[in-house]
py3Dmol code that shows the C-alpha trace and the ligand (Angstrom):
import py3Dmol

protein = """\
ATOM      1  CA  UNK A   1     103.515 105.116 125.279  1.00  0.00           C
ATOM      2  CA  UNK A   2     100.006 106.111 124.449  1.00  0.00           C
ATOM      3  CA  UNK A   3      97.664 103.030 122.269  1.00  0.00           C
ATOM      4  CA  UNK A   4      96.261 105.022 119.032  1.00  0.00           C
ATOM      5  CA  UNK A   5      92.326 105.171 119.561  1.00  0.00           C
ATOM      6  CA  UNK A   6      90.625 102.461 117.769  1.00  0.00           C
ATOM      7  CA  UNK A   7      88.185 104.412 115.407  1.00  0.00           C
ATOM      8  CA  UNK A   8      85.428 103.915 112.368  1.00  0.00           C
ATOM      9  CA  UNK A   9      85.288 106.587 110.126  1.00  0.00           C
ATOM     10  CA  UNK A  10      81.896 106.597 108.321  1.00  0.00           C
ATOM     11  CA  UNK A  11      81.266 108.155 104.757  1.00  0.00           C
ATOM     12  CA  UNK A  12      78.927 108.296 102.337  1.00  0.00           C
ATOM     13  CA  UNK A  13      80.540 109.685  99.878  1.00  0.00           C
ATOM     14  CA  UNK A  14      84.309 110.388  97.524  1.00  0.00           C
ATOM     15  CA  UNK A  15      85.947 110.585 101.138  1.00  0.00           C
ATOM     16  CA  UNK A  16      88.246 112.969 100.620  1.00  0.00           C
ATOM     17  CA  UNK A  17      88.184 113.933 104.472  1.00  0.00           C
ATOM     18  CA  UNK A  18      88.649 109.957 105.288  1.00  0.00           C
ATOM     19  CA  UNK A  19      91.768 110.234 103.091  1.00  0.00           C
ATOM     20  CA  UNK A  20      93.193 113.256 105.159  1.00  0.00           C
ATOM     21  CA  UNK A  21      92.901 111.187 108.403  1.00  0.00           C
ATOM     22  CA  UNK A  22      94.487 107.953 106.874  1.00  0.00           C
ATOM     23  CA  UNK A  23      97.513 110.130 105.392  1.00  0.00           C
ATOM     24  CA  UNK A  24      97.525 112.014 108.866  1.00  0.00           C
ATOM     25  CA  UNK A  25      98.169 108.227 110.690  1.00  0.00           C
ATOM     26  CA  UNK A  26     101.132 106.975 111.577  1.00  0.00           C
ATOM     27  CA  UNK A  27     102.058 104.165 113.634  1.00  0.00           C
ATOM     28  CA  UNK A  28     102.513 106.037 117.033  1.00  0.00           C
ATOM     29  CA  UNK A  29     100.057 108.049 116.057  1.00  0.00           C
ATOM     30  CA  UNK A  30      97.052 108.978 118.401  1.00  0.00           C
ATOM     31  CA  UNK A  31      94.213 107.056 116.646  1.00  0.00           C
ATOM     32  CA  UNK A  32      93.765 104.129 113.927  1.00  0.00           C
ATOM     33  CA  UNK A  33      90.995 104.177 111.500  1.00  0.00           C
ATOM     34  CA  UNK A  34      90.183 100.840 111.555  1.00  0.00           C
ATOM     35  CA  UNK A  35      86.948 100.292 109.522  1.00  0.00           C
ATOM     36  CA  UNK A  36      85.499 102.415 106.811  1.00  0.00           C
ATOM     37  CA  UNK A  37      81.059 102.370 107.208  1.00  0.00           C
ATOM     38  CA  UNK A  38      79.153 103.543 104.579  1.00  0.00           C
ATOM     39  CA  UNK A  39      75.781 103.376 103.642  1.00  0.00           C
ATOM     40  CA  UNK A  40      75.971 103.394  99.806  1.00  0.00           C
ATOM     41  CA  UNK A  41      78.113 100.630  98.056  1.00  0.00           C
ATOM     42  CA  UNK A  42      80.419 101.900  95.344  1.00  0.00           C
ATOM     43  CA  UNK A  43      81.131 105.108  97.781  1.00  0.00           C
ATOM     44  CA  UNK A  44      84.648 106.641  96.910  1.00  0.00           C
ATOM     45  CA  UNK A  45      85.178 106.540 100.162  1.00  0.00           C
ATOM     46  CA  UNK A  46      85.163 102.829 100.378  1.00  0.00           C
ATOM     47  CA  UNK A  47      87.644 102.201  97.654  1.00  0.00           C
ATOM     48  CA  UNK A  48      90.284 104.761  99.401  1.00  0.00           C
ATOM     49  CA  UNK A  49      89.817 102.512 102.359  1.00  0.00           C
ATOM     50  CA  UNK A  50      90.533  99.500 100.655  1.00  0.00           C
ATOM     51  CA  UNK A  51      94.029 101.370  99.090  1.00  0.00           C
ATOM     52  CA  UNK A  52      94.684 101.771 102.302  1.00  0.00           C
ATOM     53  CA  UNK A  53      94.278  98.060 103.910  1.00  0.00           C
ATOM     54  CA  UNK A  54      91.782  98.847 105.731  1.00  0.00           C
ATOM     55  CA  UNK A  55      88.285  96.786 106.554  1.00  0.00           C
ATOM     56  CA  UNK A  56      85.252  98.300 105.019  1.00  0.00           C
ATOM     57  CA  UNK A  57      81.344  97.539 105.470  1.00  0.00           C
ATOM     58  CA  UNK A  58      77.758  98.987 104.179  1.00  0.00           C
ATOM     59  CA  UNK A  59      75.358  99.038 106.535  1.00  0.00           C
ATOM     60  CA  UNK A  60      72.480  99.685 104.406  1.00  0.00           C
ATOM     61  CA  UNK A  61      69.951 102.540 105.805  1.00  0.00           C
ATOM     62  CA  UNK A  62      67.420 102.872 103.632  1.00  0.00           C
ATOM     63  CA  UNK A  63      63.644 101.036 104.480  1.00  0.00           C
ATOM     64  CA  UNK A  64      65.298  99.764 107.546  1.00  0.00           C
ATOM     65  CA  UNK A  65      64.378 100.113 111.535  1.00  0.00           C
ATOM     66  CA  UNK A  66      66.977 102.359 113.211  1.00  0.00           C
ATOM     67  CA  UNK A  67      66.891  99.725 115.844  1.00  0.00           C
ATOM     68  CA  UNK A  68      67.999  97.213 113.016  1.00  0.00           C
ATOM     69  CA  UNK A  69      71.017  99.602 111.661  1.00  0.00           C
ATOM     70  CA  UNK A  70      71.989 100.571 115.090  1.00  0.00           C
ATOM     71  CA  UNK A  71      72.657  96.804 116.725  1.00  0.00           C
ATOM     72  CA  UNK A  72      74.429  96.210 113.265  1.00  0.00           C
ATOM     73  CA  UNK A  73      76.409  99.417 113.545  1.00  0.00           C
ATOM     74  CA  UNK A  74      76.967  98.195 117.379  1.00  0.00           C
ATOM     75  CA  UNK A  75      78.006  94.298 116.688  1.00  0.00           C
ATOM     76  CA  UNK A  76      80.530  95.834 114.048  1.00  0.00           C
ATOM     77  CA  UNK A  77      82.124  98.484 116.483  1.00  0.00           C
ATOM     78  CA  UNK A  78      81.904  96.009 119.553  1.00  0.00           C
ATOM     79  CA  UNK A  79      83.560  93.287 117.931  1.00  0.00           C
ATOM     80  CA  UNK A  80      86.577  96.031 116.708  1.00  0.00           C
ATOM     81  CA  UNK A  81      86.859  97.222 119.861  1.00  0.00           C
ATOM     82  CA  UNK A  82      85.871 100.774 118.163  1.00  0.00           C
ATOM     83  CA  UNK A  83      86.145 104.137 120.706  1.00  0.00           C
ATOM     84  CA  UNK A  84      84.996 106.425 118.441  1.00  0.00           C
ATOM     85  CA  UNK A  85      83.368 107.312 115.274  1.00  0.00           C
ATOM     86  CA  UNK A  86      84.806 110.119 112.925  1.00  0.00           C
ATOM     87  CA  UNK A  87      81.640 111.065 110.257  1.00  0.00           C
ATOM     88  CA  UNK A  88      83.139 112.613 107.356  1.00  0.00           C
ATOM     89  CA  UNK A  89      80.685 113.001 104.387  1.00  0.00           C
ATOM     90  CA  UNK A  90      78.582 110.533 106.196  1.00  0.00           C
ATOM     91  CA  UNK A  91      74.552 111.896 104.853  1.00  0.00           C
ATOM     92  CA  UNK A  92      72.284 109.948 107.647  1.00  0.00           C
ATOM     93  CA  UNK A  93      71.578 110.472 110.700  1.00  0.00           C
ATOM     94  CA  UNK A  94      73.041 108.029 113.416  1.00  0.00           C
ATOM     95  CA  UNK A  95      70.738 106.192 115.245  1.00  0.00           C
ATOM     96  CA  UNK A  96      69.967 107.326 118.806  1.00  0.00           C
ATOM     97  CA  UNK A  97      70.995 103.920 120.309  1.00  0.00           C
ATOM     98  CA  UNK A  98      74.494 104.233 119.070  1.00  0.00           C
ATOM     99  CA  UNK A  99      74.873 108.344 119.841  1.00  0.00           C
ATOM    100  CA  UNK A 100      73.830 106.886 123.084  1.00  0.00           C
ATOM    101  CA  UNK A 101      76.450 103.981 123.534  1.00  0.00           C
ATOM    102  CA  UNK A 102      79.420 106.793 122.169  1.00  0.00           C
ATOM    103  CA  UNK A 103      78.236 109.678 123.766  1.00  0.00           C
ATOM    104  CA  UNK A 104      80.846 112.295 123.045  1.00  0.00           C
ATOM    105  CA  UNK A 105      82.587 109.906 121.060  1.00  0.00           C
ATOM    106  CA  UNK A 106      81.189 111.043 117.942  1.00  0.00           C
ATOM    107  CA  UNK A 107      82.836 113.753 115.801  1.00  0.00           C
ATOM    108  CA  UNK A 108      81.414 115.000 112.464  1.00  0.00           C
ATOM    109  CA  UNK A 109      82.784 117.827 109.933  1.00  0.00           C
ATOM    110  CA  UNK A 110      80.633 120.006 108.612  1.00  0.00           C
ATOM    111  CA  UNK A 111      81.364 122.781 105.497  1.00  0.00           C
ATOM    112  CA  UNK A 112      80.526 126.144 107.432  1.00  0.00           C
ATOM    113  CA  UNK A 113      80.979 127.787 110.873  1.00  0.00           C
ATOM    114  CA  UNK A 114      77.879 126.317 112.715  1.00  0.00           C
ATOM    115  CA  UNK A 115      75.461 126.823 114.138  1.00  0.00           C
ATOM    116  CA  UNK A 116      74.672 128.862 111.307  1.00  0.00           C
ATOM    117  CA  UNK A 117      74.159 127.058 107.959  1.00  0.00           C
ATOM    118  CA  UNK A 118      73.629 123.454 109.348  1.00  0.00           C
ATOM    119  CA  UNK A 119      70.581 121.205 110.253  1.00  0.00           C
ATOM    120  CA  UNK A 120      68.492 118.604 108.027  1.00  0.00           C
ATOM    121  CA  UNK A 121      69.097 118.582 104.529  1.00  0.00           C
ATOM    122  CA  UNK A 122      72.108 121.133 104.624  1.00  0.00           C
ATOM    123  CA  UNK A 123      74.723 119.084 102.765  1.00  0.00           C
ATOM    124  CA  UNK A 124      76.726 119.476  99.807  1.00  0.00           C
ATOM    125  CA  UNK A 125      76.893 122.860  97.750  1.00  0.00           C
ATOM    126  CA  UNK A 126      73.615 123.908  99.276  1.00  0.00           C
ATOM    127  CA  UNK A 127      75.202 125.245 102.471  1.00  0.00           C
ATOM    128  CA  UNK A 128      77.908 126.749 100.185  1.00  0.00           C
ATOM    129  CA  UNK A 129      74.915 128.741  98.004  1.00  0.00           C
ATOM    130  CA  UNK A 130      73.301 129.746 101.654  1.00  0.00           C
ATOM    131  CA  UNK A 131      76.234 131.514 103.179  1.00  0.00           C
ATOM    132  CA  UNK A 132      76.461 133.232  99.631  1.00  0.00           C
ATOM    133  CA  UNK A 133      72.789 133.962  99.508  1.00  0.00           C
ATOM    134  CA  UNK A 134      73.423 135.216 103.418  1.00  0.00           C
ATOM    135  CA  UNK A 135      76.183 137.651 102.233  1.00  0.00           C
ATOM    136  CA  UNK A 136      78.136 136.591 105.218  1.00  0.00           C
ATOM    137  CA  UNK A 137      81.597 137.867 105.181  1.00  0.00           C
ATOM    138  CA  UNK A 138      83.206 134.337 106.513  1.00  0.00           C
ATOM    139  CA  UNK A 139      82.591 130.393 106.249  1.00  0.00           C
ATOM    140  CA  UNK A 140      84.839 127.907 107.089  1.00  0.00           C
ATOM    141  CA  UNK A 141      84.972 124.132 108.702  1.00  0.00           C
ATOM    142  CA  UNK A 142      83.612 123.165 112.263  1.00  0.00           C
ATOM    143  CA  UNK A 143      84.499 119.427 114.098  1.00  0.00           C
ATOM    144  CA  UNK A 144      81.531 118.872 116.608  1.00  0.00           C
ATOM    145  CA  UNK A 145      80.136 116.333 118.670  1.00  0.00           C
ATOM    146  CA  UNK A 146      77.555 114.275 116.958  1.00  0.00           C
ATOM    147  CA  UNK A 147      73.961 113.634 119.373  1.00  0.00           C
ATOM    148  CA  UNK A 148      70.340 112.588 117.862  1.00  0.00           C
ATOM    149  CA  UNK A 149      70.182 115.565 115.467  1.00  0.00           C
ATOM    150  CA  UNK A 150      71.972 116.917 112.253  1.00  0.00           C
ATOM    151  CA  UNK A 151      74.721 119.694 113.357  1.00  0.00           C
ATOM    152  CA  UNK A 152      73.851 120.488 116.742  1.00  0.00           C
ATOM    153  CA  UNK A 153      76.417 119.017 119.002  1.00  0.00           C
ATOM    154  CA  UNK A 154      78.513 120.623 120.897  1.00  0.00           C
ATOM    155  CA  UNK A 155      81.266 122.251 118.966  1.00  0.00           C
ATOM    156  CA  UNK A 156      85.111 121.127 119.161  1.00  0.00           C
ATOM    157  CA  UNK A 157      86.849 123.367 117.041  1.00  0.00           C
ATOM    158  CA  UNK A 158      86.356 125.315 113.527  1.00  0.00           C
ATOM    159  CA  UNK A 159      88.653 126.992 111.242  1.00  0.00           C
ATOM    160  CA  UNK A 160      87.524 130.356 109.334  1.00  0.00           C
ATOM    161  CA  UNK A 161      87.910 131.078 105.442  1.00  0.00           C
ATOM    162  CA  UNK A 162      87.042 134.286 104.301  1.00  0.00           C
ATOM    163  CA  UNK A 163      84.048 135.070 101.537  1.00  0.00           C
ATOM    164  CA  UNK A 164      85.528 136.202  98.605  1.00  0.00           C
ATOM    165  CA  UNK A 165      84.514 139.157  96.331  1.00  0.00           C
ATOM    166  CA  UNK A 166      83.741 136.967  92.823  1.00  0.00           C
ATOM    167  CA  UNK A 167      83.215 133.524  94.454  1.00  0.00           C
ATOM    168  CA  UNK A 168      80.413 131.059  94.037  1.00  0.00           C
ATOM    169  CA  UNK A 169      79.457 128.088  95.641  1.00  0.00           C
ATOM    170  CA  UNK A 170      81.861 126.097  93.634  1.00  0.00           C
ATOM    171  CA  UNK A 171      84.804 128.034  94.627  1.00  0.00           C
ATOM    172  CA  UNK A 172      84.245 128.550  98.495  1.00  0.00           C
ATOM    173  CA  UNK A 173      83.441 124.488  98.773  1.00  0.00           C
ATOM    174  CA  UNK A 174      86.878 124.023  97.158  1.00  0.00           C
ATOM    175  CA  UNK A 175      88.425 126.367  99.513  1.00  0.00           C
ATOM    176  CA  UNK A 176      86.466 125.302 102.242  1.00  0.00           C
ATOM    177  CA  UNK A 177      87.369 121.611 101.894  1.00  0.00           C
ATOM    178  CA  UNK A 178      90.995 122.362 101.762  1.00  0.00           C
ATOM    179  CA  UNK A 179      90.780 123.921 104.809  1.00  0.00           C
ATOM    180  CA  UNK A 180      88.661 120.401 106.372  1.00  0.00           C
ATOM    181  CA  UNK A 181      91.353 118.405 105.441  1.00  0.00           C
ATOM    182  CA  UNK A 182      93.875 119.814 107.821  1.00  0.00           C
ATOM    183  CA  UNK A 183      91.203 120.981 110.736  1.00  0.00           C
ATOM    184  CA  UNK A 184      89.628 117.291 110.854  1.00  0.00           C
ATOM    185  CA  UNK A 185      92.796 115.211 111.333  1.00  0.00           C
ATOM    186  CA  UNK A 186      94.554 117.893 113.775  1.00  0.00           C
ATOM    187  CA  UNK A 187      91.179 117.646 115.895  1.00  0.00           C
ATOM    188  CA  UNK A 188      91.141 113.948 115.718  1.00  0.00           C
ATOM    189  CA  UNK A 189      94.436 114.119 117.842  1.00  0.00           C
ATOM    190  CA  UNK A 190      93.648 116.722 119.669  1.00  0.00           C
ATOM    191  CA  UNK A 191      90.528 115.023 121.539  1.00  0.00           C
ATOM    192  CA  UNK A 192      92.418 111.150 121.131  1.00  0.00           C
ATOM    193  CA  UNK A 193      95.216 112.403 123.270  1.00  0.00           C
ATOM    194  CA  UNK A 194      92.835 113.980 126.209  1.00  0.00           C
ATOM    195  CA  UNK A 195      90.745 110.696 125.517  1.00  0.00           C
ATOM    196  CA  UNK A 196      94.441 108.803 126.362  1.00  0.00           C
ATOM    197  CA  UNK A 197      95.341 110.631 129.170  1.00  0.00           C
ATOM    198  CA  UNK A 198      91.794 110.004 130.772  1.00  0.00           C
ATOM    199  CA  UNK A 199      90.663 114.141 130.282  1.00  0.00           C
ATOM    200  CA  UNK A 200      87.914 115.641 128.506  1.00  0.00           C
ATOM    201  CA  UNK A 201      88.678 117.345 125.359  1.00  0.00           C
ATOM    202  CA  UNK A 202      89.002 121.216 125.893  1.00  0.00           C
ATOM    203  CA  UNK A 203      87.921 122.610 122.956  1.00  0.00           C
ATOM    204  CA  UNK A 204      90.069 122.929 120.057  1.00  0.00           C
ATOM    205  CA  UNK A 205      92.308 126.427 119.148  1.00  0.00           C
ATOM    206  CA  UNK A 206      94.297 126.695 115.975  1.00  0.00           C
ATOM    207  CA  UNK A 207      98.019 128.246 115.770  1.00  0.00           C
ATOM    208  CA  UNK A 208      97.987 131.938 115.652  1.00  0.00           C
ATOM    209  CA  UNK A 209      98.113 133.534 112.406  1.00  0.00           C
ATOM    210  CA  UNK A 210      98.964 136.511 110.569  1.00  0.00           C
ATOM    211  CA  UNK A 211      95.879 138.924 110.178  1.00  0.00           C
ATOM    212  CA  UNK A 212      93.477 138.634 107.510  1.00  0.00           C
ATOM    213  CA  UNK A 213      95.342 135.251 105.293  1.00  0.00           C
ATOM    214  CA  UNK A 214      92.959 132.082 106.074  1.00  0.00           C
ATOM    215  CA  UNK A 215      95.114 130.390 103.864  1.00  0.00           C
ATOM    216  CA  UNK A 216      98.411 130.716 105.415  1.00  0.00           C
ATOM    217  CA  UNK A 217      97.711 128.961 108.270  1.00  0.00           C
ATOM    218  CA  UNK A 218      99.943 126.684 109.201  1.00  0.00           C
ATOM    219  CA  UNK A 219      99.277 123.126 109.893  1.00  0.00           C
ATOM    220  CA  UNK A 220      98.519 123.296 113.535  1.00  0.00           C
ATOM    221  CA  UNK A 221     100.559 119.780 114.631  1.00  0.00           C
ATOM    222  CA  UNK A 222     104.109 119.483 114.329  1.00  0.00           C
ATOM    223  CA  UNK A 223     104.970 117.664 111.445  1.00  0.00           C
TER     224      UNK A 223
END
"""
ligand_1 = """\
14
GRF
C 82.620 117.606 103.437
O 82.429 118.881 102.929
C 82.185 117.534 104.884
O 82.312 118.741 105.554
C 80.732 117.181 104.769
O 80.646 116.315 103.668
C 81.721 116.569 102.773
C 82.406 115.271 102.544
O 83.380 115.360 101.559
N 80.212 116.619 105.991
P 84.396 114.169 101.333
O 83.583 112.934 100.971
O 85.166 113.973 102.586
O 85.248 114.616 100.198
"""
view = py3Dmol.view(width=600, height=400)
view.addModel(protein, "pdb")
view.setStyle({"model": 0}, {"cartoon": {"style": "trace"}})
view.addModel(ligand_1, "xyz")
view.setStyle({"model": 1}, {"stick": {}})
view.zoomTo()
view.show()
């Protein structure tokens, strides 16, 4: 019997991506969120945490040393016995010393097929209005590794939605999230069970699907 991975997920925001991994759980499941960090008290994220029974901490950011935030962030993991971080909405950057203590061990989600449309200040609806502005054909959802910069670890696995004739950055977020929520927890097992049976994560490959409908995917775990 495999031991779900002990994880923190950290958010700084509503946490709708935190919600799709705590639905995804289940008691043999292949990891266990068990503390929610964020940076910003009153976060969403935080309250669907606490709905959920599970611990939850701010680690304030702001005006403070990295060195400070990371051997806080580092006491909190160590003394959870925490084997991985999932970011998921989380807007800082994490602080070298703990990229360097879970090297690999990070994941983050980010709203568009990187590498294009990520890096330092990309958040939110802006990368939404830039693959508009871009008049790319497709965006979608990428899981990647997280190291001492904003979206350029190596990626794990990313999920395509077409650019729609009519749609604005409103619209594509909306269908781009929808397509995070089932990408992010489906990754999560996918690297917890290589991380269980002692192998490096391959990277990630959806379920075939039929040509041309990013939205009829189907979830790619069994149920
Ligand atoms: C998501 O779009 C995610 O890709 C990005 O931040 C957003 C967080 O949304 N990193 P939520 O808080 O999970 O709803």
């Amino acid at each position: 019997m495999i031991r779900p991975v002990p994880v923190a997920v950290f958010a700084s925001g509503s946490g709708t991506n935190l919600q799709s991994l705590l639905d995804h759980e289940t008691p043999d499941g292949l990891y266990h969120v068990v503390v929610v960090v964020s940076d910003r008290e009153g976060a969403g994220a935080l309250g669907r945490a606490e709905a959920a029974g599970r611990l939850t901490r701010v680690i304030e950011v702001g005006g403070r040393p990295p060195e400070e935030v990371a051997s806080e962030i580092l006491a909190l993991l160590d003394s959870l016995d925490v084997r991985a971080i999932f970011l998921a909405g989380y807007l800082r950057l994490v602080p070298s010393a703990v990229v360097s203590a879970y090297r690999r061990r990070i994941l983050n989600i980010h709203p568009a097929l990187l590498p294009a449309f990520g890096g330092k200040g990309m958040f939110g609806e802006r990368v939404h209005e830039a693959v508009l502005a871009s008049d790319a054909e497709e965006s979608g959802a990428t899981v990647h590794y997280v190291d001492e910069e904003y979206d350029t670890g190596a990626i794990v696995g990313q999920w395509p939605v077409r650019v729609l004739p009519g749609d604005d950055a409103r619209a594509l977020a909306a269908r781009v999230l929808s397509v995070e929520h089932l990408l992010y927890p489906a990754v999560a097992d996918h690297v917890c069970r290589a991380w269980a049976e002692g192998r490096v994560p391959d990277p990630f490959a959806l379920s075939p699907v039929e040509p041309g409908s990013d939205m009829k995917r189907k979830a790619p775990w069994p149920k």
